[in-house]
C-alpha positions as CSV (number, residue, x, y, z in Angstrom):
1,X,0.0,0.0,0.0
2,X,1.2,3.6,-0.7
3,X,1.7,6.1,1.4
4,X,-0.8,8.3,-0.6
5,X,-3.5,4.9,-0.7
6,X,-2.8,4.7,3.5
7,X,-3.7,7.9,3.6
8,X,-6.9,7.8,1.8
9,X,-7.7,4.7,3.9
10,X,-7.7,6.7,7.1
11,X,-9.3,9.7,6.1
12,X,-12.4,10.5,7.9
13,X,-15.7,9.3,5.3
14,X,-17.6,12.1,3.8
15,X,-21.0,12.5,4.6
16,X,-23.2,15.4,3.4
17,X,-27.0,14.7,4.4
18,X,-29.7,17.7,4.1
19,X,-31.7,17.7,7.3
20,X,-34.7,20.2,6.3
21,X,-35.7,23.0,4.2
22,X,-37.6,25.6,5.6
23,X,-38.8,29.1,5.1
24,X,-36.8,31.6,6.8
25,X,-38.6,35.0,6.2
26,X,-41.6,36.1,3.4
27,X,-42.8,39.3,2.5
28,X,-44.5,40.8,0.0
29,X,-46.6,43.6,-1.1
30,X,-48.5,45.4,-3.6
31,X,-48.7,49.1,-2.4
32,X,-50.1,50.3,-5.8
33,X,-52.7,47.9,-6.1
34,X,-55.7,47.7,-7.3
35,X,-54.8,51.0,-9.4
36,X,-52.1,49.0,-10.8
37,X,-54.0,46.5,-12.2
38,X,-55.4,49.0,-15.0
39,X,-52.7,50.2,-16.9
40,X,-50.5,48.1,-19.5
41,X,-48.7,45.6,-18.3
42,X,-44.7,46.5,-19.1
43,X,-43.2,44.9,-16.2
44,X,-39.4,46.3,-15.0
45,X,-38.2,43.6,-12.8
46,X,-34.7,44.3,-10.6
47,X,-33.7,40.8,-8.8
48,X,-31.2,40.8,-5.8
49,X,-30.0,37.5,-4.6
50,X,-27.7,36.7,-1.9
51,X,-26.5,33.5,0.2
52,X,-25.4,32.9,3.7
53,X,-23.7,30.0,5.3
54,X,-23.1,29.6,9.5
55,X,-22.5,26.9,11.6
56,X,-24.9,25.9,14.0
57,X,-23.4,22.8,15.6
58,X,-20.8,20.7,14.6
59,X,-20.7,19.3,11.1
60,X,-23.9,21.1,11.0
61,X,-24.9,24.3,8.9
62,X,-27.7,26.8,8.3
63,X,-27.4,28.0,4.7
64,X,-29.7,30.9,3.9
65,X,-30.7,32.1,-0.1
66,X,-32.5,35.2,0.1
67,X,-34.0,37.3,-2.8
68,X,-35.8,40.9,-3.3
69,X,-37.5,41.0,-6.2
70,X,-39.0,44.3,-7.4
71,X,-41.2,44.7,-10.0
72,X,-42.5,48.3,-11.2
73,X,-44.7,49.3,-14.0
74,X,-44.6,53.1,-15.1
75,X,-41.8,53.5,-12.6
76,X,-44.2,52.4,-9.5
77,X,-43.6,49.4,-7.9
78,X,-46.3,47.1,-8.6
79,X,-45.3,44.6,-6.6
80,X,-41.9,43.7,-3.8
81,X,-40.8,39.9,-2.8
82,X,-38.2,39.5,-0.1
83,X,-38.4,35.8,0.8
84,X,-35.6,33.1,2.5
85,X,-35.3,30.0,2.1
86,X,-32.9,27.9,4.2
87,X,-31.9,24.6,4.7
88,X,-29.5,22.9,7.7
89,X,-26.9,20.8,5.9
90,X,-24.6,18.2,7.4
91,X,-21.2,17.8,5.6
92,X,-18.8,15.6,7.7
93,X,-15.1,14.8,6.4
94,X,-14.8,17.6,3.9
95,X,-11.5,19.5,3.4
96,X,-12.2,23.4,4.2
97,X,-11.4,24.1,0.4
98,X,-14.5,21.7,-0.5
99,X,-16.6,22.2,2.6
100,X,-16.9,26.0,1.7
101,X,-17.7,24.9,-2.3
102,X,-20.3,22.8,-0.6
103,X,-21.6,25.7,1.3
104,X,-21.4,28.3,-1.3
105,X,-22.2,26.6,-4.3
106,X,-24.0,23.2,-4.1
107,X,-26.1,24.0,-1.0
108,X,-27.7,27.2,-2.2
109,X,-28.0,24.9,-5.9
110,X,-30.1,22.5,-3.5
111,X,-32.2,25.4,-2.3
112,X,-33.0,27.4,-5.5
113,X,-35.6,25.4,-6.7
114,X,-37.4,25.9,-3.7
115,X,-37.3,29.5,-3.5
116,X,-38.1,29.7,-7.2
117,X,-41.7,28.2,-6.2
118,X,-42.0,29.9,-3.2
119,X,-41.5,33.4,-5.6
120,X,-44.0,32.5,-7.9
121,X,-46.5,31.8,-5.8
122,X,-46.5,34.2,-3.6
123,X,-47.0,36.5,-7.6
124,X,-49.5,34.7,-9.0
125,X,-51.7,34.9,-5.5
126,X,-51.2,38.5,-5.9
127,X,-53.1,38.0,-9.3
128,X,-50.0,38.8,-11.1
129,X,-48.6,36.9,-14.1
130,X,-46.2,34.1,-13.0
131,X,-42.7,35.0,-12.2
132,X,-40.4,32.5,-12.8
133,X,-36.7,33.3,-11.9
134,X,-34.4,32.0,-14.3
135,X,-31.5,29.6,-13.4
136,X,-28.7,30.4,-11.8
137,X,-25.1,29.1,-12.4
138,X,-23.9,29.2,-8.5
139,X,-20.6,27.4,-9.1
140,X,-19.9,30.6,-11.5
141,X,-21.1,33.1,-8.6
142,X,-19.2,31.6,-6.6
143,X,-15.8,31.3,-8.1
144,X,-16.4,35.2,-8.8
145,X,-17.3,35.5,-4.8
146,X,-14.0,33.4,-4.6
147,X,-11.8,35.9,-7.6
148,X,-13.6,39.1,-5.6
149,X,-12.4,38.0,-1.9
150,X,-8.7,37.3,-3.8
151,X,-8.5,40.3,-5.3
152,X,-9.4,42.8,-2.1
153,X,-7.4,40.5,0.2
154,X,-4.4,41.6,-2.1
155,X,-5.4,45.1,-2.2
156,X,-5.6,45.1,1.3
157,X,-2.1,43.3,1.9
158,X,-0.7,45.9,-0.5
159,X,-2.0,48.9,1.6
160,X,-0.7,47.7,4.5
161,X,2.9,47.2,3.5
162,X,3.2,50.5,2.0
């Protein structure tokens, strides 16, 4: 056996095991309605999303994916989401490098789908036409969180040597 084989052989198992989804915050409202409801409908939509990881116990995990939707029509809002869906994830024998991928990536992926529904719902009961948010790519958001946090940390080390 190799040194690199014994190695692998006494590395701790990885486990990753989602223990619940659940919704965090909700809120939505319709200040210019009904009056809203009578004009055309040429929708201007401005989408703000955001995830959060923490640790709540160990090997344990409380990610959050919030979003603020706004959505105006003749520059009035016709309608504001601000919703949060979480989920507690378990992730057990994961090197920091891959535990914070897992975190900032993979678990927000997991919970998307989820707050996607939870979005459109909460339009269409609002007798607005379905909002569907489109897809997101959160490896790429990530690896830009990842280029972002590089670049400042170096900006930073360079303002503090000079």
């Amino acid at each position: 056996m190799t040194d690199n084989e014994k190695e692998q052989a006494t590395e701790t198992p990885r486990e990753f095991s989602l223990q619940r989804i659940y919704i965090k915050d909700i809120s939505y409202e319709a200040p210019n309605a009904p009056q809203v409801f009578n004009g055309e409908w040429k929708p201007e939509s401005n989408l703000n999303l955001n995830s959060e990881a923490k640790q709540i116990g160990e090997d344990t995990y409380e990610v959050v994916l919030s979003v603020t939707v706004t959505t105006k029509v003749d520059g009035k809002i016709a309608f504001l989401v601000e919703a949060q869906q979480a989920g507690i994830f378990q992730l057990r024998g994961f090197p920091d490098n891959e535990k914070s991928h897992m975190l900032g990536s993979y678990c927000p992926n997991t919970l998307f789908p989820y707050l996607r529904e939870l979005v459109s719902d909460l339009v269409a009961k609002g007798s607005f036409p379905q909002l569907l948010l489109t897809p997101v790519n959160f490896d790429a958001l990530y690896a830009q969180h990842l280029a972002e946090k590089s670049t400042k940390e170096k900006a930073d080390s360079n303002t503090t040597t000079h």
